[in-house]
N, C-alpha and C positions, 0 to 999 in steps of 0.2 A: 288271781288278777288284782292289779290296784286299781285306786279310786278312776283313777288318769286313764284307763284302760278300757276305754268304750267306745262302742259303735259307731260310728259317725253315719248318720243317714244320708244317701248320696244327693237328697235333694240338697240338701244345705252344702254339699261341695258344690254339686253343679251349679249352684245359685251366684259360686264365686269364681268360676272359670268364663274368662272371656276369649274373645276370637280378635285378635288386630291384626291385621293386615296377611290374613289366612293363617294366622299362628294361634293355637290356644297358648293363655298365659293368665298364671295365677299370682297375687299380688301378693309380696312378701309378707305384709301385714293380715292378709287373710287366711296364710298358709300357718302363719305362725299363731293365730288367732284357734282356728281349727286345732292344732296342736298343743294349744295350753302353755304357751312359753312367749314369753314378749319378742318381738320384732329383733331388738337387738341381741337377745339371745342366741334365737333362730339363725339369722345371719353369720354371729359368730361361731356358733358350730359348725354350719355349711363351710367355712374358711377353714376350720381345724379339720374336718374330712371330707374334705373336697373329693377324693380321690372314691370316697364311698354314695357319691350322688352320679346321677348321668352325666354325659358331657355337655347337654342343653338347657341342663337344671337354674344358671343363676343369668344366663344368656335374655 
C-alpha cells in the first residue's frame, strides 16, 4: 500500500455528510478534502469518467 492508502475513519466522513431537503449530500471540497486531491482536481476527474461514478453522483 501507499502513503495515500488509508483508513478513513467513518466519524470524519459522517461529520461531512449533510441532509437538504431529505437528500444526503456531500460537498465537493470535503470529498475532495477526504481524498487528498484539490477540489479542482477532483472535479476534473469526475468530468473525464463520468461514466465510472453513479448517476446521482455530481447532482
Amino acid at each position: 500500500m501507499t502513503e495515500k492508502s488509508q483508513i478513513i475513519p467513518i466519524e470524519n466522513i459522517q461529520n461531512h455528510i449533510f441532509t437538504i431537503r431529505g437528500v444526503q449530500v456531500m460537498l465537493d471540497s470535503d470529498l475532495a478534502s477526504l481524498c487528498g486531491v484539490t477540489t479542482s482536481r477532483l472535479n476534473e476527474q469526475v468530468k473525464r469518467n463520468i461514466k465510472r461514478f453513479p448517476e446521482q453522483f455530481m447532482n
